[in-house]
C-alpha positions as CSV (number, residue, x, y, z in Angstrom):
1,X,41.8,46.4,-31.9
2,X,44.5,43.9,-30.4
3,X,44.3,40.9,-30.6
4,X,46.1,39.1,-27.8
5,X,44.7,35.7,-27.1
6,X,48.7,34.8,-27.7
7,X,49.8,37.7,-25.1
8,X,50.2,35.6,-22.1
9,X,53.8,37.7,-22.0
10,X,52.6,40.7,-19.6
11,X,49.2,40.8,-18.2
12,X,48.9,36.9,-17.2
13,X,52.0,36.7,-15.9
14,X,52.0,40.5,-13.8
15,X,51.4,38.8,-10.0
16,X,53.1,35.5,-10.7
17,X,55.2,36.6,-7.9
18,X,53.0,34.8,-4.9
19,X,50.2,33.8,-6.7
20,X,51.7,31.0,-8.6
21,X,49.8,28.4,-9.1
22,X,47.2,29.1,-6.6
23,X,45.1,26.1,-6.9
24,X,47.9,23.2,-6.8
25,X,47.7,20.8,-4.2
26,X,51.6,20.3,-4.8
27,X,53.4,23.1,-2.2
28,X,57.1,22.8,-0.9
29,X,57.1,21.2,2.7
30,X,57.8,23.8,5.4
31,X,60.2,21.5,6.8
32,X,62.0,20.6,3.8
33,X,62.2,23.9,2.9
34,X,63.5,25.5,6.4
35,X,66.1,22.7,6.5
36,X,67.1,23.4,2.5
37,X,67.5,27.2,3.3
38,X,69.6,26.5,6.4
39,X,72.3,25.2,4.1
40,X,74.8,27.9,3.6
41,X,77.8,26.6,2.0
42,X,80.0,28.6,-0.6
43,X,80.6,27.4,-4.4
44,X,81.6,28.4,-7.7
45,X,79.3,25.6,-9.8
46,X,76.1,26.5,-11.8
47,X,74.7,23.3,-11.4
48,X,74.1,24.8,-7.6
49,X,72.7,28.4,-9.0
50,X,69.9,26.2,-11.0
51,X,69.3,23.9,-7.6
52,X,69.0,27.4,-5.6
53,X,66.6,28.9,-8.5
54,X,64.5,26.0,-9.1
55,X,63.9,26.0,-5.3
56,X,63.3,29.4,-5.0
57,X,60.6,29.3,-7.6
58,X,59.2,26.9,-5.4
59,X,59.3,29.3,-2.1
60,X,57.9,31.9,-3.8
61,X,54.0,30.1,-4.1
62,X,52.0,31.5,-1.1
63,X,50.8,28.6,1.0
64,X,47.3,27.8,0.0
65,X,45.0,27.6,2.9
66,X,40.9,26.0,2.3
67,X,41.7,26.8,-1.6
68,X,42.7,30.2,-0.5
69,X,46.1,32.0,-0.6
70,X,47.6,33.2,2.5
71,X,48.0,37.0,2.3
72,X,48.1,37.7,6.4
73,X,50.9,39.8,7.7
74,X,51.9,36.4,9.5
75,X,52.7,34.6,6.1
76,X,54.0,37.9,4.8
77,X,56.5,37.8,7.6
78,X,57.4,34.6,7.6
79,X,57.9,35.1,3.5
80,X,60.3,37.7,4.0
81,X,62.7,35.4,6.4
82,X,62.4,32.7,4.1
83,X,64.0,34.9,1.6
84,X,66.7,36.4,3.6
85,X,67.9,33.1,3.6
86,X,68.0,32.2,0.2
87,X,69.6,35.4,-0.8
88,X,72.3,34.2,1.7
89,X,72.7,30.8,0.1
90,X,72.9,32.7,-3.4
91,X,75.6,35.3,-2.2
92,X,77.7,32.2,-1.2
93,X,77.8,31.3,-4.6
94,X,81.0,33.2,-7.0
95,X,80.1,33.6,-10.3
96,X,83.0,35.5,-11.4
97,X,85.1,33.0,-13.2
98,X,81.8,31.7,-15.1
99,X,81.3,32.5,-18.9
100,X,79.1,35.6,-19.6
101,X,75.7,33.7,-20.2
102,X,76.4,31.8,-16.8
103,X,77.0,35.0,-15.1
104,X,73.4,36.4,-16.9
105,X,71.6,33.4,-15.4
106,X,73.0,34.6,-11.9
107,X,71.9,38.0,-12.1
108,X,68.6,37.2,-12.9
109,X,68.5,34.9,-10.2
110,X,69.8,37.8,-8.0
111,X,67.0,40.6,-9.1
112,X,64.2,37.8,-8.7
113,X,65.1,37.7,-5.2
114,X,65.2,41.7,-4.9
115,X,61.7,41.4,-7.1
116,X,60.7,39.6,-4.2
117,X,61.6,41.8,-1.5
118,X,60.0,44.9,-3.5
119,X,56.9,42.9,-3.5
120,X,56.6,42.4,0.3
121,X,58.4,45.8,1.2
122,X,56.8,48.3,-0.8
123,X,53.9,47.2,-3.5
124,X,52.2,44.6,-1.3
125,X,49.1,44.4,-3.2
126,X,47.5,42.1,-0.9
127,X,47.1,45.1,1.7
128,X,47.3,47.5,-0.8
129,X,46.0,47.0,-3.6
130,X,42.0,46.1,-3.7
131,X,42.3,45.5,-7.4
132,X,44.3,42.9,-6.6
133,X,41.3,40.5,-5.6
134,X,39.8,40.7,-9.3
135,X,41.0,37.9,-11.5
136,X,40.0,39.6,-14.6
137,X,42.4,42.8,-14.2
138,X,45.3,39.9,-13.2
139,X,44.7,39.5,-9.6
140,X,45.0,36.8,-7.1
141,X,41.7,35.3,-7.3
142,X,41.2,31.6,-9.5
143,X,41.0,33.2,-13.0
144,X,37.6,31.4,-13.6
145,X,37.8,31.7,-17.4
146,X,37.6,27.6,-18.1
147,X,34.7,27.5,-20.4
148,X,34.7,31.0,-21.5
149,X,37.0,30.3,-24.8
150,X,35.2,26.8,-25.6
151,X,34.4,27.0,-28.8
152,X,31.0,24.8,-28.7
153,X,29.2,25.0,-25.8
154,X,30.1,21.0,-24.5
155,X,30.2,19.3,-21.2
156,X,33.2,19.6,-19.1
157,X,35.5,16.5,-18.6
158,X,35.3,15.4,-14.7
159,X,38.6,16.8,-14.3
160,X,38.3,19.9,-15.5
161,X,34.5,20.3,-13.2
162,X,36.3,19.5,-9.9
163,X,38.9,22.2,-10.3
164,X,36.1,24.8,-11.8
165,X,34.0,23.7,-8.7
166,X,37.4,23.9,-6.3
167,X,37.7,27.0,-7.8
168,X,34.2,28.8,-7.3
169,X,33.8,27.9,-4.1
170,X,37.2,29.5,-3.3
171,X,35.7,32.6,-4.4
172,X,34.0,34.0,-1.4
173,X,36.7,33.1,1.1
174,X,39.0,35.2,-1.0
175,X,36.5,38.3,-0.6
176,X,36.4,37.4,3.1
177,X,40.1,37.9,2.8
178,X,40.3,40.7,1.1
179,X,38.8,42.6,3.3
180,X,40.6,41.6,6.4
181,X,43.9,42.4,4.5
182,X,43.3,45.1,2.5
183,X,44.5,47.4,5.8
184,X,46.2,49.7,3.8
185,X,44.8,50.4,0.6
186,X,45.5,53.5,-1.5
187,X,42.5,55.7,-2.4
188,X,42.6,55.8,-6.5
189,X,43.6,51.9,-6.3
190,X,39.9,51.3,-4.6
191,X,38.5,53.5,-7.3
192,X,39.8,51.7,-9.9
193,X,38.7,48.3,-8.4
194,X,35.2,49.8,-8.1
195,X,35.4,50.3,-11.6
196,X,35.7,47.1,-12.6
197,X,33.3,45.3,-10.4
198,X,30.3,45.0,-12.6
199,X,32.9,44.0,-15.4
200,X,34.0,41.1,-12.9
201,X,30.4,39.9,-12.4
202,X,29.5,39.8,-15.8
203,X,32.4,36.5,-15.9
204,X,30.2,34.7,-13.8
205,X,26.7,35.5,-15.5
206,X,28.5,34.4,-18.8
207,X,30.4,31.8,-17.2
208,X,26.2,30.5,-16.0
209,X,24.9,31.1,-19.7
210,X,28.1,29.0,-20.9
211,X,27.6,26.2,-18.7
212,X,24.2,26.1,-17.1
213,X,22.3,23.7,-19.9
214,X,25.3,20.9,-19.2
215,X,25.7,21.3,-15.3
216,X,22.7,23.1,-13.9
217,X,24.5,21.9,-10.6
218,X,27.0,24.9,-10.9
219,X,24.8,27.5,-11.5
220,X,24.0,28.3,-7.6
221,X,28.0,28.0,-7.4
222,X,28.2,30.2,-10.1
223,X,26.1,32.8,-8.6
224,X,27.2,32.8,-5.0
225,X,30.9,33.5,-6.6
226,X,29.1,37.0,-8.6
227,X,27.3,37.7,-5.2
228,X,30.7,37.5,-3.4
229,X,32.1,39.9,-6.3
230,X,29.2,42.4,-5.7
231,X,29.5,42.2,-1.8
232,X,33.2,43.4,-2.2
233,X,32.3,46.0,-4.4
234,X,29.8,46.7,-1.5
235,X,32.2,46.6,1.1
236,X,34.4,49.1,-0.9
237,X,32.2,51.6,-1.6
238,X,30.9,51.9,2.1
239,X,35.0,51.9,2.9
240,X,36.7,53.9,0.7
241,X,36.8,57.1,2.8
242,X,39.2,55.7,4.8
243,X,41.2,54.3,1.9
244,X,43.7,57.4,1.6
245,X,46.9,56.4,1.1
246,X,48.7,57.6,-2.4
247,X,48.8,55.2,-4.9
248,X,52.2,56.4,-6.6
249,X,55.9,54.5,-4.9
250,X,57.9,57.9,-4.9
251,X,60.6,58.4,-6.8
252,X,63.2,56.7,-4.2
253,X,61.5,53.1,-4.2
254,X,60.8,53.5,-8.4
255,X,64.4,53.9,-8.9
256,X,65.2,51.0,-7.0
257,X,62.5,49.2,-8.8
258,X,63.3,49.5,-12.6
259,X,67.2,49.3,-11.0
260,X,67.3,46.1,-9.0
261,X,64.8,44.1,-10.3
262,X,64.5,44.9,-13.8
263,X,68.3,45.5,-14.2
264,X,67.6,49.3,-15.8
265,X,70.3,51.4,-15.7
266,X,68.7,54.8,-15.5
267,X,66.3,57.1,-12.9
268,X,63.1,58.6,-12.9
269,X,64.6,61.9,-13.6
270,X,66.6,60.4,-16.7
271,X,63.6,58.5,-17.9
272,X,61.6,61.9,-17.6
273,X,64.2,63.7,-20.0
274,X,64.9,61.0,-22.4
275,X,60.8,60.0,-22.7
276,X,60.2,64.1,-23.2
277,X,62.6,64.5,-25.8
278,X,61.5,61.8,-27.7
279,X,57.8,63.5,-27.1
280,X,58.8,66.4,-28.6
281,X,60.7,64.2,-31.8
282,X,57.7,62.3,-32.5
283,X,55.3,64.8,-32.9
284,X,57.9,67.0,-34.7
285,X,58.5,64.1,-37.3
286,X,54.7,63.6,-37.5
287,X,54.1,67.4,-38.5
288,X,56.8,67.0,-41.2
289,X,55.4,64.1,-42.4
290,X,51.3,65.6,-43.1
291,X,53.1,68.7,-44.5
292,X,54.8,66.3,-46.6
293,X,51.5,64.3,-47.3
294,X,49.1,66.9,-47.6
295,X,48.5,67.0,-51.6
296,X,47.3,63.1,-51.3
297,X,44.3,61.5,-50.0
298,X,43.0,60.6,-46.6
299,X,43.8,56.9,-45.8
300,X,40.7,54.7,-46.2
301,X,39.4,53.1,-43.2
302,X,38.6,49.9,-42.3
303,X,35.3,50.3,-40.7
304,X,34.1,46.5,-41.0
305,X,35.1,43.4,-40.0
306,X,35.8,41.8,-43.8
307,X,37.8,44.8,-44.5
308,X,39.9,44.9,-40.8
309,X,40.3,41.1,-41.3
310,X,41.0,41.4,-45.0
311,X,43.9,44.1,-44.1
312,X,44.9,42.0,-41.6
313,X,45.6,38.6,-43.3
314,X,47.5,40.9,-46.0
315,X,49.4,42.6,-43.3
316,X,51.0,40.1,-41.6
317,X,51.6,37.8,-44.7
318,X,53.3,40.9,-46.3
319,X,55.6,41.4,-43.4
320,X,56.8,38.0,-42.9
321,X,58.3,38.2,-46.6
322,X,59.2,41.9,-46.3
323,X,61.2,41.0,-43.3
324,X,63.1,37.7,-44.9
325,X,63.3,39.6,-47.9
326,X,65.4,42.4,-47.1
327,X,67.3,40.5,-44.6
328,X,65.8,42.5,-41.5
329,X,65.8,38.9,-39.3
330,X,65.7,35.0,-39.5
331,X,61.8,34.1,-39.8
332,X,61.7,30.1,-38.7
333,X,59.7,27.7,-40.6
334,X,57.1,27.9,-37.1
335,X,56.0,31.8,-37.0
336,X,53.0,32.0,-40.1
337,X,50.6,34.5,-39.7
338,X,47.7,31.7,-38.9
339,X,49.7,31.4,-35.9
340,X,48.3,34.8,-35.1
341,X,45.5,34.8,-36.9
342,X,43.4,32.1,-38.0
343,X,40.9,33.0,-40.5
344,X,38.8,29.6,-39.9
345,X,38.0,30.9,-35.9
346,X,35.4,33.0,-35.3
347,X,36.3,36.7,-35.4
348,X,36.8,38.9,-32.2
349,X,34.3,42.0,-33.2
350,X,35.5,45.9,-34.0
351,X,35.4,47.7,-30.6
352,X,32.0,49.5,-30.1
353,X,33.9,52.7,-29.1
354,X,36.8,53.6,-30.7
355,X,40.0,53.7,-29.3
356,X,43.9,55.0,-29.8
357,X,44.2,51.2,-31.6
358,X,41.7,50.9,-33.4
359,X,41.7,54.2,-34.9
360,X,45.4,53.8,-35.9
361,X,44.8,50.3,-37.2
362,X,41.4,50.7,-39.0
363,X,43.8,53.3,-41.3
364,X,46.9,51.5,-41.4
365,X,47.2,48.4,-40.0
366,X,50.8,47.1,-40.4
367,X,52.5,48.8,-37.5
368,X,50.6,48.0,-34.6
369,X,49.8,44.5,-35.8
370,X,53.6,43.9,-36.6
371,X,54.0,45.4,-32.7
372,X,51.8,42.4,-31.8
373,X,53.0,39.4,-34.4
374,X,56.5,40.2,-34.5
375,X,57.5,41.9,-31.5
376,X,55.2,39.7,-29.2
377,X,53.7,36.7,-30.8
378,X,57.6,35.5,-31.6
379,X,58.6,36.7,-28.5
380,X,56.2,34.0,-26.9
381,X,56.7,31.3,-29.5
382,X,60.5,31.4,-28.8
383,X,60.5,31.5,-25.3
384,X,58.4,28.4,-25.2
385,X,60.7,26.4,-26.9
386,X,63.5,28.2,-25.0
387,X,64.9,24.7,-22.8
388,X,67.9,26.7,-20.8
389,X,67.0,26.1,-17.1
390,X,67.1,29.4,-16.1
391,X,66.9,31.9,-18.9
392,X,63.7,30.1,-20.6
393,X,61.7,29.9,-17.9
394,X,59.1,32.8,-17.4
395,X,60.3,35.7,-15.9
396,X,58.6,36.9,-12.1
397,X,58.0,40.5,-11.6
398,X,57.8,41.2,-15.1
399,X,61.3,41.5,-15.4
400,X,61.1,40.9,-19.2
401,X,58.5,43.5,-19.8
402,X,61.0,46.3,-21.0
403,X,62.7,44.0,-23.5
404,X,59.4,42.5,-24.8
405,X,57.7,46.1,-24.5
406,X,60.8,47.9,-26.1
407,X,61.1,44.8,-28.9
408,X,58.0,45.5,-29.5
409,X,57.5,49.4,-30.0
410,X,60.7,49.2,-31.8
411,X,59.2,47.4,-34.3
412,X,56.8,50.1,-35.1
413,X,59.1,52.8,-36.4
414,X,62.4,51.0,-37.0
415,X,60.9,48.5,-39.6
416,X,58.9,52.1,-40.7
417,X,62.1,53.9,-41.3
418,X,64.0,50.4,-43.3
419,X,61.2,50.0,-45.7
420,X,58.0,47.9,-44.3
421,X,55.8,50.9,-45.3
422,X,57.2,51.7,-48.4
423,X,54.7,50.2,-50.5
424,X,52.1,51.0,-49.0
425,X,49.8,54.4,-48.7
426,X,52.4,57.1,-48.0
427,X,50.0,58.6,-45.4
428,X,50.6,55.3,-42.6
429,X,53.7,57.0,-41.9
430,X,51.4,59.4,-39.9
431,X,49.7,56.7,-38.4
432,X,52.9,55.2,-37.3
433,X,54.1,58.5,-36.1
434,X,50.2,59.0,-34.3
435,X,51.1,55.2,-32.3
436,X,54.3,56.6,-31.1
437,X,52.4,59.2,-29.7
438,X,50.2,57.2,-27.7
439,X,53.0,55.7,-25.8
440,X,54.1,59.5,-25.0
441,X,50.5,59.2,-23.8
442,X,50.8,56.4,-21.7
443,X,54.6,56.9,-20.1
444,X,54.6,60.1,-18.6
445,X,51.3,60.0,-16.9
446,X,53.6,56.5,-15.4
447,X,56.3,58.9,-13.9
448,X,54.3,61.4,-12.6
449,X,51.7,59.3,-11.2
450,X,54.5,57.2,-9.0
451,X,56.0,60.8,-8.0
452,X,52.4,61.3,-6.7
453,X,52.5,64.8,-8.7
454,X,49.1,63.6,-10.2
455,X,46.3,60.8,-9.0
456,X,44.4,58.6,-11.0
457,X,41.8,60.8,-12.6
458,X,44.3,63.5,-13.4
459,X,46.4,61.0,-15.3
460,X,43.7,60.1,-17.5
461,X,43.0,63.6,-18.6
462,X,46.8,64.4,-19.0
463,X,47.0,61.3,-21.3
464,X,44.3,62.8,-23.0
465,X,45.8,66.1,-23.3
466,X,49.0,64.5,-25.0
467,X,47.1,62.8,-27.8
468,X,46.9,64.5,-31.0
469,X,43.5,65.0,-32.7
470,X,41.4,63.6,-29.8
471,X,42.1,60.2,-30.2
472,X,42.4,59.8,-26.7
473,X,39.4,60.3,-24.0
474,X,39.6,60.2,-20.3
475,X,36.8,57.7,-20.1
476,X,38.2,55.4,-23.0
477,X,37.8,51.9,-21.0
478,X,42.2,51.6,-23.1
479,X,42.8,54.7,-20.9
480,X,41.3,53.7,-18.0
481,X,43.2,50.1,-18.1
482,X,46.4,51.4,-19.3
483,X,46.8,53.9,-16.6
484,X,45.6,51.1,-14.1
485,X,48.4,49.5,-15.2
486,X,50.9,52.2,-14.9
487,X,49.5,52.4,-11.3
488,X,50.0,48.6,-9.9
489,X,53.0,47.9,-11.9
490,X,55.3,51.0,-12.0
491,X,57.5,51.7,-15.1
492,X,55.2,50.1,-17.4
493,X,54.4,52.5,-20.0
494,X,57.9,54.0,-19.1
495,X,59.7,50.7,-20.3
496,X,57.7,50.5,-23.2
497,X,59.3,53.7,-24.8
498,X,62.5,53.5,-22.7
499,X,63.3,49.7,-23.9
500,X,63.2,51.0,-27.5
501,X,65.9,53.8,-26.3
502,X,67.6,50.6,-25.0
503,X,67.9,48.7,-27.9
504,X,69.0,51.1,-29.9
505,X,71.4,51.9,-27.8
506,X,72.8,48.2,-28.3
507,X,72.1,48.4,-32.0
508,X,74.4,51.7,-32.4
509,X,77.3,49.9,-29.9
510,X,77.6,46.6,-31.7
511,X,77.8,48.4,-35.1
512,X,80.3,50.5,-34.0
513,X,82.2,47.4,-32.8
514,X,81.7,45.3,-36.2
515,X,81.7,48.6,-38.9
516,X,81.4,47.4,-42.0
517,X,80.9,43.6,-41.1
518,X,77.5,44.7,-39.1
519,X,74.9,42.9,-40.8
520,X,71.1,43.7,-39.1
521,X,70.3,40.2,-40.2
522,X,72.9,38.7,-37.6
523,X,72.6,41.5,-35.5
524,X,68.4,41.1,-34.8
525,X,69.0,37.3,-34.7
526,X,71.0,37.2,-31.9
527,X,69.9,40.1,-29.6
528,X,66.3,37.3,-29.9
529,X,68.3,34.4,-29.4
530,X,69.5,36.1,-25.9
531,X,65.7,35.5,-24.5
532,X,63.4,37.2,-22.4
533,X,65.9,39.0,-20.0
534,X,66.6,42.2,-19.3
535,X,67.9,44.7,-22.2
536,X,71.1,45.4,-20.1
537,X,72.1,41.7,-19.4
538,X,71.7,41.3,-23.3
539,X,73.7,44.4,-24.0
540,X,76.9,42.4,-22.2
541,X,76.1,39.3,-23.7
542,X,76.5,40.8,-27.2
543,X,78.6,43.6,-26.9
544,X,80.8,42.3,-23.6
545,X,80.2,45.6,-22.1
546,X,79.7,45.3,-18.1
547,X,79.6,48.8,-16.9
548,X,75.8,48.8,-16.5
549,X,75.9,45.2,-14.5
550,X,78.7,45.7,-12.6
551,X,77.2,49.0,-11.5
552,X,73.5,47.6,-10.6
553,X,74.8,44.4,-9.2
554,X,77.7,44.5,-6.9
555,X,78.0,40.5,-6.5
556,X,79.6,40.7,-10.0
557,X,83.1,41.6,-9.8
């Protein structure tokens, strides 16, 4: 089981493109904005690049109409000319005699722009997409959740009941969009959304039990908002005959995808060899590793709460001091394990079915829970104390999922293979080994599903089929949303193995440049202290090396 109450790092953040803040009264003027993009005037001064981001951030907000965002082709249109513009205004701007970090700042700047465009040319998930209109799988609906995580069941603060009330009432009006917009809407994307419908509901019924003793006045709110979930699920069901389209991008648009927004220097046909190889290593090394083990005991599992939580609180204690210890990174004074998990809150409960997770964790739990506290919670703690004007804010289109994914998966094996399991029952090894697997699982289904050589239901299966020992089920509500993921946001899975080829990629150039001076310690610290960016803008910040940029990004000379 994950816990991920901290891992606002992917899934919250997945359609921050237009959605934004969708219930803010405060929107850019149209004027102002036409007669800011009209300005096209050359310079060389990053104080202009930050003006030109921060104003693009604006711009990117869909106009909210009635407590609705505007999805029509008209606003769609009229989004794609304002951008034209502002990708004029930045390629008037020459970064080329700026220091490297500068010059970092104005790539990003440049492949949120091309983010953009990929959004409204290709993905457009607001005609596409049907899932796209369920907050709870990341949508563009109000993600009605306020009340949900209160601890005590209290009365809400008038502030915080006109914007669940603003919100609510919103909620049929974005069904009554949906289904004016939703024009060209792939088959296996309507079947997943059909999956989730009664999940949706349920927010609202629980939302009602939460609620209804303090403000009995929001309870018919409450319910017309579930009864405009169920209608849509409704109006799918009696429409998704004519919902044919392939879900998958195609090779050509994927490539341009991992390439110009998230700055990824290699194809779908590269990523299809490199991702099979290291298949083929991983389940090698595992086989080596039971022969190895198979004289000692079977790991025991943690099949209740006290003992999960108990392995748990050991866990991540142990490899905060392993990793200070051996000098594997700089651990601040601000990441303690209570951070991630705080004993004195009420415990999430063991998943009732069991899952790739939480059969790898309820044997050995280090691995996947350093994946989590390490790779992600510190991810997120440093980033929100990351003040650079462009490089800390929070990246759009995901474009930091393959370095916080690749971070993240590295941490499995890599700390594995230096020592974090040394101590421990021999037999984890396999476990770690197993969790590699599973992201074998997860990534090629990703290629071949935007290829459109498989759909949606044949995915599942083939990630099944790639899963040692059964661990993995077609029907296993993990599969189910892990290959909805690899559907709506291509590369996913892919960047999650393909990130760790990445980084060690950089880790093998910059100790070749130091030799003997290479110390991990500095090494680890500073690829972190680079941010949430791209793997190969942090690649020429540390190493200097600007072969990949210069050949993604032809403004950089």
């Amino acid at each position: 089981m994950r816990l991920k109450k901290f891992r606002v790092i992917i899934f919250p953040m997945l359609f921050a493109v237009l959605v934004g803040l969708m219930f803010s009264l405060a929107c850019t003027s149209p004027e102002k904005s036409e007669k800011q993009q009209a300005r096209v005037t050359s310079s060389d001064s990053y104080e202009d690049l930050v003006a030109l981001f921060r104003e693009f951030r604006e711009f990117e907000k869909p106009e909210i109409i009635n407590g609705v965002p505007d999805y029509s082709p008209a606003a769609m249109v009229k989004k794609r000319e304002g951008l034209e513009k502002f990708r004029k205004r930045l390629e008037a701007i020459d970064p080329n005699g700026w220091p490297i970090p500068q010059k970092v700042d104005f790539v990003l700047v440049w492949a949120e722009m091309n983010g953009m465009e990929f959004y409204l040319r290709v993905l457009k998930p607001w005609w596409r997409d049907p899932v796209f209109y369920l907050p709870s799988q990341a949508g563009a609906g109000p993600v009605i959740d306020l009340g949900l995580d209160i601890p005590e069941k209290r009365p809400l603060s008038s502030e915080e009941l006109t914007k669940l009330k603003a919100q609510l009432e919103a909620i049929p009006r974005i069904y009554r969009q949906a289904e004016k917009n939703l024009t060209e809407a792939a088959g296996d994307l309507a079947l997943i959304a059909l999956h989730y419908i009664d999940q949706e509901a349920s927010r609202y019924q629980r939302l009602a039990q939460y609620l209804g003793s303090h403000h009995p006045d929001l309870v018919p709110l409450i319910e017309q908002a579930e009864e405009a979930v169920r209608n849509y699920g409704r109006w799918l069901e009696a429409n998704k005959s004519r919902m044919t389209a392939p879900a998958g991008i195609g090779k050509e648009n994927y490539n341009w995808w991992l390439q110009k927004v998230h700055l990824f220097p290699y194809t779908w046909d590269e990523c299809l060899c490199i991702v099979t190889h290291e298949y083929n290593r991983i389940i090698t090394f595992l086989k080596l590793e039971e022969n190895r083990n198979r004289h000692l005991p079977e790991l025991e599992i943690a099949d209740t709460e006290d003992k999960w939580y108990h392995q748990l609180e050991i866990a991540l204690n142990y490899v905060l001091k392993w990793l200070q210890e051996e000098e594997i990174m700089t651990i601040p004074e601000w990441l303690t394990a209570d951070k991630y998990y705080d004993p004195t809150q009420p415990r999430r409960p063991l998943p009732k079915t069991p899952t790739i997770d939480s059969r790898a964790r309820e044997r050995e739990i280090l691995p996947g829970e350093t994946h989590e506290f390490i790779g992600h919670l510190f991810d997120e703690l440093r980033l929100e104390r990351d003040k650079r004007p462009i490089r800390g804010a929070r990246r759009l289109y995901n474009m930091d999922w393959i370095r916080s994914e690749g971070f993240a998966v590295s941490t499995e094996e890599l700390f594995m293979q230096a020592g974090v399991l040394d101590k421990r029952p021999r037999r984890g090894r396999e476990v770690e080994y197993l969790m590699n697997a599973s992201h074998m699982s997860l990534s090629l289904p990703d290629l071949r599903l935007h290829s459109n050589e498989i759909d949606f239901t044949q995915a599942r299966h083939y990630c099944a089929e790639l899963m040692p020992y059964g661990w993995s089920d077609p029907d296993d509500p993990m599969v189910w949303y892990e290959q909805q993921s690899n559907l709506r946001f291509p590369g996913f899975h892919t960047g999650c193995v393909m990130g760790k080829a990445q980084f060690m990629k950089i880790f093998r150039e910059r100790a070749m440049q130091l030799g003997r001076d290479f110390k991990i310690r500095d090494f680890m610290d500073s690829f972190l202290a680079s941010g949430m960016i791209p793997m190969s803008l942090i690649r020429w910040e540390l190493t200097g090396y600007d072969d990949e940029i210069k050949k993604l990004c032809p403004l950089i000379k």
